[in-house]
MIDOSE-1310 file (N, C-alpha, C; in nm, 2 decimals, decimal comma, always signed):
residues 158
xxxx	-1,12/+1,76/-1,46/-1,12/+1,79/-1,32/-1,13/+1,66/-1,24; -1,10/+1,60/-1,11/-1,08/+1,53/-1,05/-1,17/+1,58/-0,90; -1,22/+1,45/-0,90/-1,34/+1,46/-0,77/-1,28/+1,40/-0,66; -1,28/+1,47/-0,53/-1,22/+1,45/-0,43/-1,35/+1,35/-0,35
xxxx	-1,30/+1,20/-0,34/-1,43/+1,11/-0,31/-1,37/+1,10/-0,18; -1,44/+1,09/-0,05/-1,40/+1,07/+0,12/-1,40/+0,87/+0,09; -1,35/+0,80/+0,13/-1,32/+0,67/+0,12/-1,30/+0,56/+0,21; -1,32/+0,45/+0,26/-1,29/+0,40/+0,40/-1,15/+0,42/+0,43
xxxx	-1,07/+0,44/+0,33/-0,94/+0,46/+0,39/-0,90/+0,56/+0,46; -0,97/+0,60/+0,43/-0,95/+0,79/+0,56/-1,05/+0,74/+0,67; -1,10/+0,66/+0,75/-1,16/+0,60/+0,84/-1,21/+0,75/+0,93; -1,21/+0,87/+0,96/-1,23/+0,93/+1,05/-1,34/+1,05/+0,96
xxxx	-1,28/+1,09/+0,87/-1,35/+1,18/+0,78/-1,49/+1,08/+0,73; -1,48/+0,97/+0,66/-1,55/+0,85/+0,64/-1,66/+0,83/+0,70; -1,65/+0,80/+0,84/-1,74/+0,79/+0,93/-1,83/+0,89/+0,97; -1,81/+1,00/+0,93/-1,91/+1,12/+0,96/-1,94/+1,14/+0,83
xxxx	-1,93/+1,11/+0,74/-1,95/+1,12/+0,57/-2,07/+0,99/+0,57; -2,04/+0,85/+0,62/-2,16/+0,79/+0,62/-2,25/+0,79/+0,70; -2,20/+0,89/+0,91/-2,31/+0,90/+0,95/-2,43/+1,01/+0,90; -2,37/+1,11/+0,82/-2,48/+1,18/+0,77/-2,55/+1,16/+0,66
xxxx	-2,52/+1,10/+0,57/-2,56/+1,00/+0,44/-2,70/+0,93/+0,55; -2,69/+0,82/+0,67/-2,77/+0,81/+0,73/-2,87/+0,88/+0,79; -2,81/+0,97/+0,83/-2,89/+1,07/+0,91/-3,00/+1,15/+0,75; -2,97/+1,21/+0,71/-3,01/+1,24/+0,55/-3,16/+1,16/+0,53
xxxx	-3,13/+1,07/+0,51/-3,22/+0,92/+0,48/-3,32/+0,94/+0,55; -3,27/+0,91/+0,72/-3,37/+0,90/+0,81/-3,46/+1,00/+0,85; -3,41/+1,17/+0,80/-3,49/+1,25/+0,81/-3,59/+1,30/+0,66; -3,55/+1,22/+0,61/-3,62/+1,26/+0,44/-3,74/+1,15/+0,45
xxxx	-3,86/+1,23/+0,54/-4,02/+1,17/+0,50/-4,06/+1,12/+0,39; -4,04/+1,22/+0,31/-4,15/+1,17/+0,11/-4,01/+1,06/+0,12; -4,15/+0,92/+0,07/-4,07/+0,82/+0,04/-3,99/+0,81/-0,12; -4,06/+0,91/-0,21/-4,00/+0,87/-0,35/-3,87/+0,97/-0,32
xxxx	-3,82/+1,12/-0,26/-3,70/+1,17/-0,22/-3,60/+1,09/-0,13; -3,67/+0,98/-0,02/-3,56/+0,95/+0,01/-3,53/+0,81/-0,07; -3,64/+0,73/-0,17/-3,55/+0,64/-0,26/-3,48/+0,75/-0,31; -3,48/+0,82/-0,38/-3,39/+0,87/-0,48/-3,25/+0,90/-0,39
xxxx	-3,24/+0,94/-0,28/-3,14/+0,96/-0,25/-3,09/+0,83/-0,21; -3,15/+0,73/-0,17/-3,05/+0,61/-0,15/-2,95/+0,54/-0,26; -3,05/+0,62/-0,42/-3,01/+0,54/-0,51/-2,86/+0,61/-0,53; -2,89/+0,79/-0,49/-2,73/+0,81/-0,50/-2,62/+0,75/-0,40
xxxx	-2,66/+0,76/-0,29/-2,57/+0,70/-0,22/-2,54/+0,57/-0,23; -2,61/+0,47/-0,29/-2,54/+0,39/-0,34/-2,43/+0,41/-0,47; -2,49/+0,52/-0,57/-2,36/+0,51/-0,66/-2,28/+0,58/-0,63; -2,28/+0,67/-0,49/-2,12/+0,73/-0,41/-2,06/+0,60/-0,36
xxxx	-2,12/+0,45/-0,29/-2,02/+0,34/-0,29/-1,95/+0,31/-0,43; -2,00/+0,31/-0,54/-1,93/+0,26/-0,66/-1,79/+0,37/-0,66; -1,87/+0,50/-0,67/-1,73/+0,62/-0,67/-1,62/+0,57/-0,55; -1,67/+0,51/-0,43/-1,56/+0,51/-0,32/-1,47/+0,39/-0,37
xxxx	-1,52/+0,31/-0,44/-1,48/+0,16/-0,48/-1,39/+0,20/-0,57; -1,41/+0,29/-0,65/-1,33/+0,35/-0,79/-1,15/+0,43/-0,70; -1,23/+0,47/-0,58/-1,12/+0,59/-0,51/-1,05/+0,46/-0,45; -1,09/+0,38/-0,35/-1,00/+0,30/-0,26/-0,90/+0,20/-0,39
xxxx	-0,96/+0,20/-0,44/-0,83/+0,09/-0,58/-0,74/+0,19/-0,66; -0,80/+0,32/-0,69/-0,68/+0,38/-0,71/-0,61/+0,45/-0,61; -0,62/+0,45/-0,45/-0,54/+0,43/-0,38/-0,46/+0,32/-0,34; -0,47/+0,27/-0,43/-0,41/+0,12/-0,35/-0,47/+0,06/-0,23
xxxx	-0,62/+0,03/-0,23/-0,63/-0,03/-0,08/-0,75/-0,09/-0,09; -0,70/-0,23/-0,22/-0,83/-0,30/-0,25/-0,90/-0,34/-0,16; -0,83/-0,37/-0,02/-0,91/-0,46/+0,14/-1,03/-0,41/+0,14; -1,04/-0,29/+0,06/-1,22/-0,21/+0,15/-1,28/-0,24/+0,01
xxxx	-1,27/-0,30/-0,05/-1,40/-0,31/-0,23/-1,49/-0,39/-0,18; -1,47/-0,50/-0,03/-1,54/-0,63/-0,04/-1,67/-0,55/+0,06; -1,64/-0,49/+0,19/-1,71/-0,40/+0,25/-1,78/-0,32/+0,12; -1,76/-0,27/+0,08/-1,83/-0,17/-0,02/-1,91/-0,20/-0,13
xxxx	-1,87/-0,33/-0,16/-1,97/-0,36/-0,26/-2,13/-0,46/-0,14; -2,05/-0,52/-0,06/-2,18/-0,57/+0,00/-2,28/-0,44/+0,04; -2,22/-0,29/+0,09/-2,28/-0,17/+0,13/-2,39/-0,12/+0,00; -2,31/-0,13/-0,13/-2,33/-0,11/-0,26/-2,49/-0,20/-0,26
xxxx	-2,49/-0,33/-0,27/-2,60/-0,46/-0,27/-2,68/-0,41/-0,17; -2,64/-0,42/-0,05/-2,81/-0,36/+0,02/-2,86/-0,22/+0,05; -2,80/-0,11/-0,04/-2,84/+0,01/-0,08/-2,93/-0,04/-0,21; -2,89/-0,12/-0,29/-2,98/-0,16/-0,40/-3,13/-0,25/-0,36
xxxx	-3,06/-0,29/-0,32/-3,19/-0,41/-0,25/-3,28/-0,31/-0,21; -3,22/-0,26/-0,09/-3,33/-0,19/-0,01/-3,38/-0,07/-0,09; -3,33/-0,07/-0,18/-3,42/+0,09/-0,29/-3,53/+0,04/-0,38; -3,49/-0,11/-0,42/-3,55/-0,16/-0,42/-3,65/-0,24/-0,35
xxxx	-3,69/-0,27/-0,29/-3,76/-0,28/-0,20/-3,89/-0,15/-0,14; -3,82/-0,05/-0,14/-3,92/+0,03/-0,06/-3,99/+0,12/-0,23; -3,92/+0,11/-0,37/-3,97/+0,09/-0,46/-4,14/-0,03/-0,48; -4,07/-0,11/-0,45/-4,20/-0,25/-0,44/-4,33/-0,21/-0,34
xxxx	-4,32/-0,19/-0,23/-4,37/-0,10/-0,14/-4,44/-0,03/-0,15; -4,44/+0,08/-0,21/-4,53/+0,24/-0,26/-4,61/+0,18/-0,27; -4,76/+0,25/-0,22/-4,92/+0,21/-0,24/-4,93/+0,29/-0,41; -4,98/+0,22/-0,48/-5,02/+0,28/-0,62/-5,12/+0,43/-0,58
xxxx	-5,19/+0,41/-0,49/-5,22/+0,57/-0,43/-5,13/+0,67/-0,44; -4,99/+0,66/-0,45/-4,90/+0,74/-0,41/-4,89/+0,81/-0,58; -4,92/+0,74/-0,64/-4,91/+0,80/-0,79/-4,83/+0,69/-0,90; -4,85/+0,60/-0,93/-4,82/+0,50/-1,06/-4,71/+0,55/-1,15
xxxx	-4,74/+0,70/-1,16/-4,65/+0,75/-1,27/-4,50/+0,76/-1,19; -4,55/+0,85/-1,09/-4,43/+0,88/-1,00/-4,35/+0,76/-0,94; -4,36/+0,63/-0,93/-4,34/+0,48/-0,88/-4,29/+0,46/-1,03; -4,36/+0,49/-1,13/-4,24/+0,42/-1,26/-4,13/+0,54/-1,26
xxxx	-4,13/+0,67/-1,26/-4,08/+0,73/-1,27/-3,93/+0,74/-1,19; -3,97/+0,72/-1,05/-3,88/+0,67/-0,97/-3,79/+0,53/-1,05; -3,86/+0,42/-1,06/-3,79/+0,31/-1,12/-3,71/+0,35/-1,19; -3,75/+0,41/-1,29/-3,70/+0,43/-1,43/-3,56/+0,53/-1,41
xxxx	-3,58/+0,61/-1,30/-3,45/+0,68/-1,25/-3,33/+0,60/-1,17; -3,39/+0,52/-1,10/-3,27/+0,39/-1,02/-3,20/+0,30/-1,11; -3,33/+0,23/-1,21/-3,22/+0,16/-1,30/-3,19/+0,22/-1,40; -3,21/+0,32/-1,46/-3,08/+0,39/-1,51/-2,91/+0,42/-1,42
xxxx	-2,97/+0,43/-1,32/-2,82/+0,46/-1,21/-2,81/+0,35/-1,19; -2,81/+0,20/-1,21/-2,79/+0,06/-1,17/-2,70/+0,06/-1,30; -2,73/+0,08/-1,38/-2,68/+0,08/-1,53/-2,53/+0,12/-1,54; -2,58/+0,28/-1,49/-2,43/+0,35/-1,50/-2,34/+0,28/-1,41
xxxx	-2,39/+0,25/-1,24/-2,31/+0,16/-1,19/-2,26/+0,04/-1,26; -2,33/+0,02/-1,32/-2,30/-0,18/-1,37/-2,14/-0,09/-1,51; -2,19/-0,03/-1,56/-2,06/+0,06/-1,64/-1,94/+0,08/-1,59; -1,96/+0,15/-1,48/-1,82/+0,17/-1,41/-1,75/+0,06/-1,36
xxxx	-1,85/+0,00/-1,31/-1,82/-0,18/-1,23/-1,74/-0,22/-1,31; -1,78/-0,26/-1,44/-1,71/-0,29/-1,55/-1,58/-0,28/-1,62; -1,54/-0,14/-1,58/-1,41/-0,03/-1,62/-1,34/-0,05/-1,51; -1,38/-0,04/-1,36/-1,34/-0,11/-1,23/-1,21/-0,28/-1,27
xxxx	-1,33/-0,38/-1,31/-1,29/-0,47/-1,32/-1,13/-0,46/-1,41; -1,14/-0,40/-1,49/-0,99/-0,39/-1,58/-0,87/-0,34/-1,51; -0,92/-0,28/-1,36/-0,80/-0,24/-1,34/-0,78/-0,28/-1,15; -0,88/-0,38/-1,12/-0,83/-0,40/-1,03/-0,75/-0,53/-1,00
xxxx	-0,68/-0,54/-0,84/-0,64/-0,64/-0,84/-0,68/-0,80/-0,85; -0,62/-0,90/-0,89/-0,70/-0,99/-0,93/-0,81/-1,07/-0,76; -0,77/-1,05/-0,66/-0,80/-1,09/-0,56/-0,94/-1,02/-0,55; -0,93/-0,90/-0,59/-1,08/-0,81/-0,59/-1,16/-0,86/-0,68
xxxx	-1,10/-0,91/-0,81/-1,24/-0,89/-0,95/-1,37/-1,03/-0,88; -1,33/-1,12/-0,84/-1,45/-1,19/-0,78/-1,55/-1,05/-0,72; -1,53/-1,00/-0,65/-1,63/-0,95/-0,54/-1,68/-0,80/-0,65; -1,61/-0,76/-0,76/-1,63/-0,61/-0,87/-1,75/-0,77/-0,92
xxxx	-1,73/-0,84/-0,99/-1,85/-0,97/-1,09/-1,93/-0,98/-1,00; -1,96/-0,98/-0,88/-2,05/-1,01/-0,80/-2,12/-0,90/-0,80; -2,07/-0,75/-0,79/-2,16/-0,61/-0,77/-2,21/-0,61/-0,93; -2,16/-0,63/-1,02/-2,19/-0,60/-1,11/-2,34/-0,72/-1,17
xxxx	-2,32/-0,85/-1,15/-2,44/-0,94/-1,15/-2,57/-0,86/-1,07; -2,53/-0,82/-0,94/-2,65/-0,79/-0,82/-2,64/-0,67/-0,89; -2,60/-0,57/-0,97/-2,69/-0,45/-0,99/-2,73/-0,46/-1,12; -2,68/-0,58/-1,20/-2,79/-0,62/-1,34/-2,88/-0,68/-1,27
xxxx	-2,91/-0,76/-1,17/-3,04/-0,78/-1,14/-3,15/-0,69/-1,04; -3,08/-0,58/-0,99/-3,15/-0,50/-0,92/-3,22/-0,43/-1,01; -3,18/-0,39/-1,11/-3,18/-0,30/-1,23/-3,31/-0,35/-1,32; -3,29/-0,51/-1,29/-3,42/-0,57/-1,42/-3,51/-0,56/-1,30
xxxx	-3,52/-0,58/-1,17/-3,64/-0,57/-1,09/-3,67/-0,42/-1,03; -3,62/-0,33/-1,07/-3,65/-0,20/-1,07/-3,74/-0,17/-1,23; -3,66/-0,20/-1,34/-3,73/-0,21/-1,48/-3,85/-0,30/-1,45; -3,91/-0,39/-1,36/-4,04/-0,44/-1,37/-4,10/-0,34/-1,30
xxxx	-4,09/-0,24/-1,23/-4,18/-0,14/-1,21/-4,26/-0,07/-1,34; -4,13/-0,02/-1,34/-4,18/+0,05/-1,48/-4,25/+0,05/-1,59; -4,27/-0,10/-1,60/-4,37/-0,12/-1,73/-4,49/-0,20/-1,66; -4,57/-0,14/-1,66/-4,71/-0,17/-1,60/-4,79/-0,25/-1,62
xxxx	-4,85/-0,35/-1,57/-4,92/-0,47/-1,55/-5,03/-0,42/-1,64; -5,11/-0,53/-1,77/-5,21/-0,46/-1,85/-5,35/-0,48/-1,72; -5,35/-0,53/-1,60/-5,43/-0,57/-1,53/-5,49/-0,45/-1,47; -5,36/-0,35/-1,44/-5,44/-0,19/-1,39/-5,47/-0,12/-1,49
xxxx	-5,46/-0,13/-1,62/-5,53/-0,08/-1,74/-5,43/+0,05/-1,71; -5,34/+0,06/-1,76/-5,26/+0,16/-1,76/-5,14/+0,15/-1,91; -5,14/+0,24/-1,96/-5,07/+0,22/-2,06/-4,97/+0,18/-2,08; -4,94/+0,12/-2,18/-4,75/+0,06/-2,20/-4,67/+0,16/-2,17
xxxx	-4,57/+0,13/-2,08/-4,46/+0,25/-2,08/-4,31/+0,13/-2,16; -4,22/+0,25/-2,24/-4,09/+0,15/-2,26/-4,02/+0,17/-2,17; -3,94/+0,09/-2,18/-3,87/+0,04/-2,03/-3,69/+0,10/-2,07; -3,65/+0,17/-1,96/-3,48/+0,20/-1,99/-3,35/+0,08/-2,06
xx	-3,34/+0,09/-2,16/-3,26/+0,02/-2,21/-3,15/+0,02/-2,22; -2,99/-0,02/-2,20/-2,91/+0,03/-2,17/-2,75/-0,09/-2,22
């Protein structure tokens, strides 16, 4: 089956597809539902990045992977953030859910690179470095400092 992905190249449909992706975010209080949803909507950039190159219209990968990076960052980030109040398990648990999806990103990135144009693969090696390192600083959540006396957890390996 074939997934019908909305893409910058349809500029009109697009823009109401990322105003509500926003809007979504902004109204999702619990902070561990709305990381999780940022972590998808960053791997809907990888899927758009997959769609705009097999339409022919590498121009939009460079926009989409920088979109891609500060969807990571910032999930990261509000990951870092959580008061250990909020629940330790639930903050690794979260982690452990994003970089596994950093993973699968950095996979496709990968499969990406083989088939795009050569003018693109700089900017596909760049998304794929910044989501192996999002990924190892999402994986330092997850395995717990022996300082809060909290058990070893293993970390997603991949």
């Amino acid at each position: 089956t074939t997934m019908h992905v909305v893409a910058p190249d349809s500029p009109i449909p697009y823009f109401f597809k990322r105003f509500f992706e926003g809007f979504d975010i902004f109204i999702t209080v619990n902070q561990i539902e709305r990381t999780k949803k940022e972590a998808m909507y960053a791997k809907e950039r990888i899927n758009e990045i997959r769609t705009v190159i097999a339409n022919g219209h590498p121009e939009y990968v460079g926009k989409l992977i920088s979109d891609y990076q500060s969807s990571i960052e910032g999930t990261n980030a509000r990951i870092a953030s959580m008061p250990l109040q909020e629940g330790t398990q639930l903050k690794m648990q979260v982690s452990g859910l994003v970089a596994e999806s950093y993973a699968k990103n950095t996979e496709v990135l990968n499969n990406v690179l083989t088939i795009v144009p050569a003018e693109a693969q700089p900017a596909i090696r760049h998304a794929i470095e910044v989501s192996d390192n999002e990924r190892s600083e999402a994986l330092s959540y997850v395995i717990p400092t022996p300082v809060l006396g909290l058990p070893e957890v293993q970390a997603i390996t991949r």
